[in-house]
C-alpha positions in Angstrom: 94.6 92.7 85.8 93.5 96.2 86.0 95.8 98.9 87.1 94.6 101.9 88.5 96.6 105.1 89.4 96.0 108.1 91.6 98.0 111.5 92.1 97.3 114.8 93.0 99.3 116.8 89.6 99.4 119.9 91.4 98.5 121.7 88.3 98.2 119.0 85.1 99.7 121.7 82.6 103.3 122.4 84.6 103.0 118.7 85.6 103.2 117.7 81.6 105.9 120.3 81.1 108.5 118.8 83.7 107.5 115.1 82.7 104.2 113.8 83.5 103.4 112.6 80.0 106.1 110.2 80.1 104.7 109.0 83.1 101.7 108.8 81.9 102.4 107.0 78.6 104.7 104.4 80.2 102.8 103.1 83.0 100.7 100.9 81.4 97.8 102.1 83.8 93.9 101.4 82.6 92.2 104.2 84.5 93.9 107.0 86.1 92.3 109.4 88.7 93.5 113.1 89.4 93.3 116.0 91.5 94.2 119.4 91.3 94.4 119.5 88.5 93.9 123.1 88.4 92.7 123.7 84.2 90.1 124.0 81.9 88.6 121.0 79.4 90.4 123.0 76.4 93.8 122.7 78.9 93.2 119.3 79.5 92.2 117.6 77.0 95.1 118.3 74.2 97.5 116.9 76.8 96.0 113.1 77.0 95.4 111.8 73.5 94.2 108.4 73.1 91.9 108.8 76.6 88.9 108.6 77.4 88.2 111.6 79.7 85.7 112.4 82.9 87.1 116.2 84.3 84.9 118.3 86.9 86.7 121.6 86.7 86.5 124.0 90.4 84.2 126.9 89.5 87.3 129.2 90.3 89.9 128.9 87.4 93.2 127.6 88.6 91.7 126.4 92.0 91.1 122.6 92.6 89.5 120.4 90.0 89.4 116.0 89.3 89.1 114.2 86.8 89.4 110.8 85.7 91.4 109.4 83.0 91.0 105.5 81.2 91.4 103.4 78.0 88.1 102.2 78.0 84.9 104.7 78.8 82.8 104.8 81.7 79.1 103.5 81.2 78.0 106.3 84.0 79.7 109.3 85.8 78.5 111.7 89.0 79.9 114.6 90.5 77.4 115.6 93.4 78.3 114.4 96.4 75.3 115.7 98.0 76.2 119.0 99.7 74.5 121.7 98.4 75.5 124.6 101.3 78.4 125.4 99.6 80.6 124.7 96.2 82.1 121.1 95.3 82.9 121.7 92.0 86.5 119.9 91.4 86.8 117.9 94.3 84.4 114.7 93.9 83.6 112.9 90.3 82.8 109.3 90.3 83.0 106.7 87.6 81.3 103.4 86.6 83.1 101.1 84.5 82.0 97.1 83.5 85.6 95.1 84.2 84.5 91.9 82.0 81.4 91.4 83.6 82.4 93.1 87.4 80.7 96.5 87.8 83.5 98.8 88.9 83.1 102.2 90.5 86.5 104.7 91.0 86.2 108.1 93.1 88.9 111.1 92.1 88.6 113.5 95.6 90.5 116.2 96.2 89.6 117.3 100.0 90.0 120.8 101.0 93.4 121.2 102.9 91.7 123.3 105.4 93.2 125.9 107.9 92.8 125.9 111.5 90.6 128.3 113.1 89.6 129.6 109.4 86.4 129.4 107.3 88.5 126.7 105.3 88.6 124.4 108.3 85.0 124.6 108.6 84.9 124.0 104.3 86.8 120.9 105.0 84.8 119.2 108.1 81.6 119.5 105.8 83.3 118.1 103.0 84.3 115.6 105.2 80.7 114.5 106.3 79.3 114.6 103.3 82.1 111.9 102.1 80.7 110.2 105.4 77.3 109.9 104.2 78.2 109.3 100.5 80.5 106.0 101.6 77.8 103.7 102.6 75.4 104.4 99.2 78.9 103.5 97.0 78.6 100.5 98.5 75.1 99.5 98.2 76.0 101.0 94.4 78.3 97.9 93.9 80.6 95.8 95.5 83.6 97.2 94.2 84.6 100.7 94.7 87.5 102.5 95.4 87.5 106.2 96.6 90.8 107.2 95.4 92.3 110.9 95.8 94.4 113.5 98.2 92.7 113.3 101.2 94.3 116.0 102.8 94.6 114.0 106.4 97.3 111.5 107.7 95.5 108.9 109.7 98.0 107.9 111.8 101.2 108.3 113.5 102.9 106.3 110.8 101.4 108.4 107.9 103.6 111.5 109.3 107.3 111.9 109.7 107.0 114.8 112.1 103.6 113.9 114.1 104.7 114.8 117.3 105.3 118.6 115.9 101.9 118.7 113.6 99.0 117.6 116.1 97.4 120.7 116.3 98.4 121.5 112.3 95.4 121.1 109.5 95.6 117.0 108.6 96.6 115.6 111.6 93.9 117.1 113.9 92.7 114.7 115.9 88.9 115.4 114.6 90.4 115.2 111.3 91.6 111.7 111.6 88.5 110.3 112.9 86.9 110.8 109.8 89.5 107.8 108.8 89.0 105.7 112.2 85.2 105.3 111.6 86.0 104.9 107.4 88.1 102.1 108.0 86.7 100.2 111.3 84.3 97.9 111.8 81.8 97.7 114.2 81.2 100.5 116.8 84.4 102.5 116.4 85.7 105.1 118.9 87.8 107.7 117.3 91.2 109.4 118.1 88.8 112.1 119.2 87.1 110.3 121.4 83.7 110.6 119.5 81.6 107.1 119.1 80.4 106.3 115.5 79.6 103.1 113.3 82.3 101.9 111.1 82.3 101.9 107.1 84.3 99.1 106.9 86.6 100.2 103.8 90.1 99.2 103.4 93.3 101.5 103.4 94.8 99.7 100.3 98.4 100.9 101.0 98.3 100.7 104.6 97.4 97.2 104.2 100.2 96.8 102.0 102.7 98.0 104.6 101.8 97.6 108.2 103.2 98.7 110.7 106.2 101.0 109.0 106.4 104.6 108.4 105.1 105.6 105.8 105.5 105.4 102.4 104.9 108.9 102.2 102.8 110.6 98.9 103.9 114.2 99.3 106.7 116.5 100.8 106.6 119.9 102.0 108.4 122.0 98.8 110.4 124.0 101.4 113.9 123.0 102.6 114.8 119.3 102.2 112.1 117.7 102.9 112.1 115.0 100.0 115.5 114.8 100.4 115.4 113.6 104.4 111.9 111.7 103.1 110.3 113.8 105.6 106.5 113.3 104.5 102.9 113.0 104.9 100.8 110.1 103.6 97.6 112.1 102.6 97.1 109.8 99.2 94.7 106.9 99.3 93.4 104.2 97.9 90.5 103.3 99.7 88.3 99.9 98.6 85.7 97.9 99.4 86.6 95.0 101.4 85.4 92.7 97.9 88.0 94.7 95.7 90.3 94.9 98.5 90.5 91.4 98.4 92.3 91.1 94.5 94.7 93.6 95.3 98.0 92.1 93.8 100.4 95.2 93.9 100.8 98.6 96.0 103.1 100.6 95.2 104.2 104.8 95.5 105.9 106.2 92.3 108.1 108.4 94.4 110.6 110.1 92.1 114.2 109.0 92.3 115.7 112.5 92.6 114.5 116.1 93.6 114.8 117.7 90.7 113.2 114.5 88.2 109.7 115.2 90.1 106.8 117.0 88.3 104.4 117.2 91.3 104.8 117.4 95.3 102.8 114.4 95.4 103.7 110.8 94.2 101.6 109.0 92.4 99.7 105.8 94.1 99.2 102.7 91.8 97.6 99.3 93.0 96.9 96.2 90.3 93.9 94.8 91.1 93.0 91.3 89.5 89.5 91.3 88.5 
């Protein structure tokens, strides 16, 4: 059983001051995949002892940055994603790892958030396609993969408490979610947007877990009550191959049980996978 975790630390130093380490040390994960985690190796590294560690710091200090923790190390690592218009550093590392004898890739992303009708909209849609076009060569890569990560986008209705009041709001645009609708589909998939593509055929992990319900949400607005009235977003994935999909034993969101025990805004996403 391998047990793989995913949360966006919002900042990994602050994050080990209010408790993360704990977290961390108790878990009993195998391979852990961050974002933002907003530091430099000499930040990071003091902080997880006893781990073997992939990190792809942003190119502006305190801004963005992955990286990949496990117990074992990776046989192969990657951080271009393949756009070369404009600056990726911190948002996209992968990792190869040899599970018994089952090759296993893991993906850390951190997606821009964007900003309507600004420059970092734009940012985001072309991080977006290059994702696209990087999805189907995972899977040639191996059969199991998981592209793990704050994806900055609710796919659905159910991924959002308040939908109805955020459909022209950054990561619930409908040309946003699309991105998801071909991702996850099969076949010839028309999007929320209305925009024809072929599907990718990858599998939401945690939606498959929970069908049909709200949520669980990964992250809550810091203002007002918002984790308090579980008023949330779903923006934290695990996305697999349909063959890794397939051992999937346990979903779960590590939401904190009180306000003021949490040391991010997100929750952490952890799946078991039997391989």
């Amino acid at each position: 059983m391998v047990r793989i975790a995913s949360v966006n630390v919002n900042g990994v130093r602050a994050a080990f001051r209010k408790g993360m380490g704990e977290w961390l040390e108790a878990g009993g994960f195998d391979i852990v995949a961050l974002q933002e985690v907003r530091a430099l190796d000499e930040d990071l590294l003091p902080l997880v002892p006893g781990w073997h560690v992939l990190h792809d710091p942003a190119t502006a200090k305190g801004r963005a940055g992955v990286a990949v923790l496990s117990k074992e190390p990776s046989i192969a690592h990657r951080t271009d994603i393949g756009l070369k218009t404009f600056d990726t550093k911190g948002r996209w590392l992968e990792a190869d790892f040899l599970i018994g004898e089952t090759p296993l890739t893991v993906v850390s992303t951190y997606v821009h958030s964007g900003e309507v009708g600004s420059p970092k909209q734009a940012d985001k849609y072309r991080f977006l396609d290059s994702m696209a076009k990087r999805l189907p060569k995972l899977r040639e890569h191996t059969d199991h993969a998981v592209v793990m990560g704050d994806f900055n986008v609710g796919h659905t209705q159910l991924d959002i408490k308040n939908w109805r009041g955020n459909q022209k709001s950054a990561g619930f645009l409908p040309e946003e979610r699309s991105y998801l609708d071909r991702w996850l589909g099969t076949g010839m998939v028309t999007g929320v947007d209305g925009v024809r593509g072929r599907g990718h055929g990858w599998v939401d992990v945690g939606r498959t877990a929970h069908p049909d319900v709200d949520g669980p949400y990964t992250w809550w607005s810091q203002r007002g009550k918002a984790f308090d009235t579980d008023t949330g977003w779903r923006i934290d994935y695990q996305m697999a191959t349909p063959a890794l999909a397939a051992v999937v034993r346990d979903y779960r969101v590590d939401r904190a049980s009180a306000y003021d025990t949490r040391w991010s805004d997100h929750a952490p996403v952890i799946v078991d996978y039997d391989l």
